[in-house]
N, C-alpha and C positions, 0 to 999 in steps of 0.2 A: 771445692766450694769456697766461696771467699765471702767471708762476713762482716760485712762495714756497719759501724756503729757507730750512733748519731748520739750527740750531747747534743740534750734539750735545755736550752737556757733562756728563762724566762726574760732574763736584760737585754738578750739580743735582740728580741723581736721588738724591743719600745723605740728602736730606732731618734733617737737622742733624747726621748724623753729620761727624765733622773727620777730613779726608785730609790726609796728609802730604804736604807736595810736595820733590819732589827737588831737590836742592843739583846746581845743574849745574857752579858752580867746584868742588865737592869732587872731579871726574872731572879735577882736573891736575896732581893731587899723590897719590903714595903713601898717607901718612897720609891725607889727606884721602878717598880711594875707601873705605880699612878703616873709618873712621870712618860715614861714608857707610852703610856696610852694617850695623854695629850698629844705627846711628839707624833705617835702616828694617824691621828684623828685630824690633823694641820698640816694644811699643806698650801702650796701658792700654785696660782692658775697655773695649768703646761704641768703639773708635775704629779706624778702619779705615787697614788699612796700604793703602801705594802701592804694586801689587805690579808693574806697569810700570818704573817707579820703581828698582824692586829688580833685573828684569829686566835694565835699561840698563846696572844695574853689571857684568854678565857676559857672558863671550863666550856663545853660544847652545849650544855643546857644552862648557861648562863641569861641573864633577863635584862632587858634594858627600859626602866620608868621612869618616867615626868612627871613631876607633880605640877601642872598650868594651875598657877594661882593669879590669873588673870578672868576676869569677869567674861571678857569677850570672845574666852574659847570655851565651844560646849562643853568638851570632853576635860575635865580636872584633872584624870589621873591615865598615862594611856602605858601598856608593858608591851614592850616586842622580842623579839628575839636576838640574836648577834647576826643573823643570817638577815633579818629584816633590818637592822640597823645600817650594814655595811649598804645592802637598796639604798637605803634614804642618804647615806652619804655621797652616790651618785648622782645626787640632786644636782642639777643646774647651779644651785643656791652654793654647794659645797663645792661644787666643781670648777666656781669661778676666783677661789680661793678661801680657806678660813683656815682660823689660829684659834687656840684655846691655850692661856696662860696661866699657871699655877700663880696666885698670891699669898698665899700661903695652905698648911693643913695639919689635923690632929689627929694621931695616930693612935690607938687603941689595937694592943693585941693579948696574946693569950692561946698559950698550948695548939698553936696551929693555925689558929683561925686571927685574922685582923679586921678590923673597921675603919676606913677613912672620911674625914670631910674634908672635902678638900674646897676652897674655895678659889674661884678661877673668873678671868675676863675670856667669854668671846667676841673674837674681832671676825667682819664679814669685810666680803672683798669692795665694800662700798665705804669702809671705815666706822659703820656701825657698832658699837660694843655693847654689849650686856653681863653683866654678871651674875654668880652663882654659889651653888655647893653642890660639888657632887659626892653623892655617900659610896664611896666604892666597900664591898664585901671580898675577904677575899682568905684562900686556905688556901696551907703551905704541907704540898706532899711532892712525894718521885725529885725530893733537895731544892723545891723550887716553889716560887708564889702562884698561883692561879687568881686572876678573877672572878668571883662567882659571881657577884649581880651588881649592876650600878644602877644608882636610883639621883635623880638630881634636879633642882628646882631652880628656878630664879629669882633675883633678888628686885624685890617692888620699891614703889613708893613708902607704900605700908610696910614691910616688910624689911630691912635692910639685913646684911651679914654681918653678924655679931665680931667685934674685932677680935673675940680670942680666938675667931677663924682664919683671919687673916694675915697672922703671926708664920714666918717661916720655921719649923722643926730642923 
């Protein structure tokens, strides 16, 4: 009996498309995790995110909220999960390109556990920007950071990002 065995490789099948691969020293640092998750949240048209990759930065019951602090969306406050977020990044909208850049952020931690805000530009594949803060939570166990929840809003008229957000650590 002769037994051939196949290596499954996920890069082979993209047939020239370019996958991101994951920064596994980014997972032993604060900054380094939040950085981590822009880079793999951005990407440009043709190019396929790692969404494994994206996956490992978060605990599996991790949450994803908006707080719409614009008049003209019903909903104010909406929470999804990582598995409904990575959908919505499938969107037509993400899939024709988009960036998300750190401006700066402020780091709070403590016996395990840290807070970020991190404040950021995103850019769409039409050259549209907007800006923000995203609050990332996040515990450190098994030598390494997890994501537990990110929560994150946009910056208004009324509302601008305070510059001691803005500041790079």
């Amino acid at each position: 009996m002769i037994l051939v065995f196949f290596c499954f490789n996920p890069l082979m099948i993209l047939k020239g498309q370019e996958m991101m691969l994951p920064d596994t020293n980014a997972l032993k640092t604060v900054n380094g995790i939040v950085k981590e998750s822009l880079r793999l949240i951005s990407s440009e048209k043709g190019k396929t995110r790692n969404w494994e990759a994206l996956r490992n930065l978060f605990l599996p019951t991790a949450t994803f909220t908006v707080l719409n602090n614009n008049d003209s969306i019903p909903q104010p406050v909406e929470t999804i999960t990582l598995g409904e977020f990575i959908n919505l990044m499938h969107n037509e909208y993400y899939e024709q390109g988009y960036f998300e850049y750190e401006m700066g952020n402020t780091v709070d931690e403590f016996n395990g556990i840290a807070n970020v805000f991190q404040s950021f530009v995103g850019k769409d594949s039409e050259g549209k920007e907007e800006r923000g803060i995203n609050s990332y939570q996040l515990v450190y166990f098994n030598k390494r950071w997890w994501i537990a929840d990110l929560l994150w809003t946009l910056e208004t008229n009324k509302a601008k990002i305070p510059k001691k957000y803005l500041r790079k650590n």
